[in-house]
Structure formats: structure tokens, C-alpha cells
C-alpha positions in Angstrom: -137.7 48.0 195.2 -134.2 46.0 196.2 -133.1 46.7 192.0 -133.9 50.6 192.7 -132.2 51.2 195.7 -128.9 49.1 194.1 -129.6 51.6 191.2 -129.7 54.5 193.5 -126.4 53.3 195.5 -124.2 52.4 192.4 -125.1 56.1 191.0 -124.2 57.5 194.0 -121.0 55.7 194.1 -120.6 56.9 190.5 -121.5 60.3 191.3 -118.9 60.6 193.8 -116.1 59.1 192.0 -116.9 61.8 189.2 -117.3 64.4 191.9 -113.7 63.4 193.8 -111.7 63.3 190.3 -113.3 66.5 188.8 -112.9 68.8 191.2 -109.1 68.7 191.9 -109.0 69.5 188.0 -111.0 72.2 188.0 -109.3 73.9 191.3 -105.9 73.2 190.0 -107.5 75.0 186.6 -107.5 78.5 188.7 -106.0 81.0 188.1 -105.2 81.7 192.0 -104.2 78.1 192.0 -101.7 78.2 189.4 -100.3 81.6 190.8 -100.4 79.7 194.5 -98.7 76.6 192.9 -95.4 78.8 191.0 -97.0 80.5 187.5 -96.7 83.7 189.0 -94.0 86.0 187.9 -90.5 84.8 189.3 -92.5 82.6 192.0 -94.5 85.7 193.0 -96.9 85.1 195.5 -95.5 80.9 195.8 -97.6 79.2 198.4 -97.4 75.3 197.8 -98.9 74.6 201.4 -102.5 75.5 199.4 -101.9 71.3 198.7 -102.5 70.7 202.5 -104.7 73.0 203.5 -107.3 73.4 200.6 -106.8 70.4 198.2 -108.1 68.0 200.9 -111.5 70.0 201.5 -112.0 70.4 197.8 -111.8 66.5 197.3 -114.0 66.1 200.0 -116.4 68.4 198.9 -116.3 67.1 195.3 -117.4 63.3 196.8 -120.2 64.7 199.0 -121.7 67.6 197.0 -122.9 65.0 194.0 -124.3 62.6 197.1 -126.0 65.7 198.5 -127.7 66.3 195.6 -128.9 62.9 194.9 -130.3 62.0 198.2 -132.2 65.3 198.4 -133.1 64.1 194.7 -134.2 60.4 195.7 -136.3 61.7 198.7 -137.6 64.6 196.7 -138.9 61.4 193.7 -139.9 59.3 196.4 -142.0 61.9 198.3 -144.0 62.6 195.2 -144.4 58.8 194.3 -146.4 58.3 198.1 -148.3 60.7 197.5 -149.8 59.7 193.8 -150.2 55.6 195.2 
């Protein structure tokens, strides 16, 4: 059971390294984002305080979303297991 649960941890660890790195990508990958960040026309619409204000909440929410799924995952399994033993 000790080998599962170290499984279990390392994948979430995993999980949330993946989450944390992927999202920023795929925010700054916006359209809106780019426009916030100077790709509009001649700095149209220029915010660059999106970097404080919504970059920190998207990194955040890319390390717990994958752990939110994986624990409701994991109990989900482990329900089902109890109740064939």
C-alpha cells in the first residue's frame, strides 16, 4: 500500500509541475493576452498589469486543477476497490 500511495504522490507532484508550466503558455497563447501584453495595433488596448493580476491565479490554478482531479480520481479507484474486497 506504502509503494501506491508514493506512486500516487510523485504523480501528483508531476501533475502539477506539468499543470504550473503549461498553463502560463497557453494563457500567454491568447489572443486577448497578446493584445493585453502590446500586439495590438500601435499598443492599442496595452495593459501589462494583466502580469500581476491574472498570471498569478493562472499558475496557481494550473498546480491545483491536475491535483484536483487526481484526488477525486484516487478516491473515486479506491471507493470502488472497498467495495469489490
Amino acid at each position: 500500500m506504502k509503494r501506491r500511495a508514493d506512486l500516487v504522490t510523485c504523480a501528483g507532484c508531476a501533475l502539477s509541475a506539468a499543470g504550473a508550466t503549461a498553463t502560463p503558455l497557453l494563457w500567454l497563447s491568447a489572443s486577448r493576452t497578446r493584445r493585453h501584453l502590446g500586439g495590438g495595433f500601435e499598443n492599442e488596448g496595452m495593459d501589462p498589469t494583466v502580469l500581476l493580476t491574472e498570471l498569478p491565479f493562472v499558475v496557481l490554478g494550473g498546480a491545483f486543477l491536475p491535483l484536483l482531479v487526481l484526488t477525486v480520481l484516487v478516491r473515486l479507484v479506491g471507493r470502488r476497490r472497498s467495495r469489490t474486497d
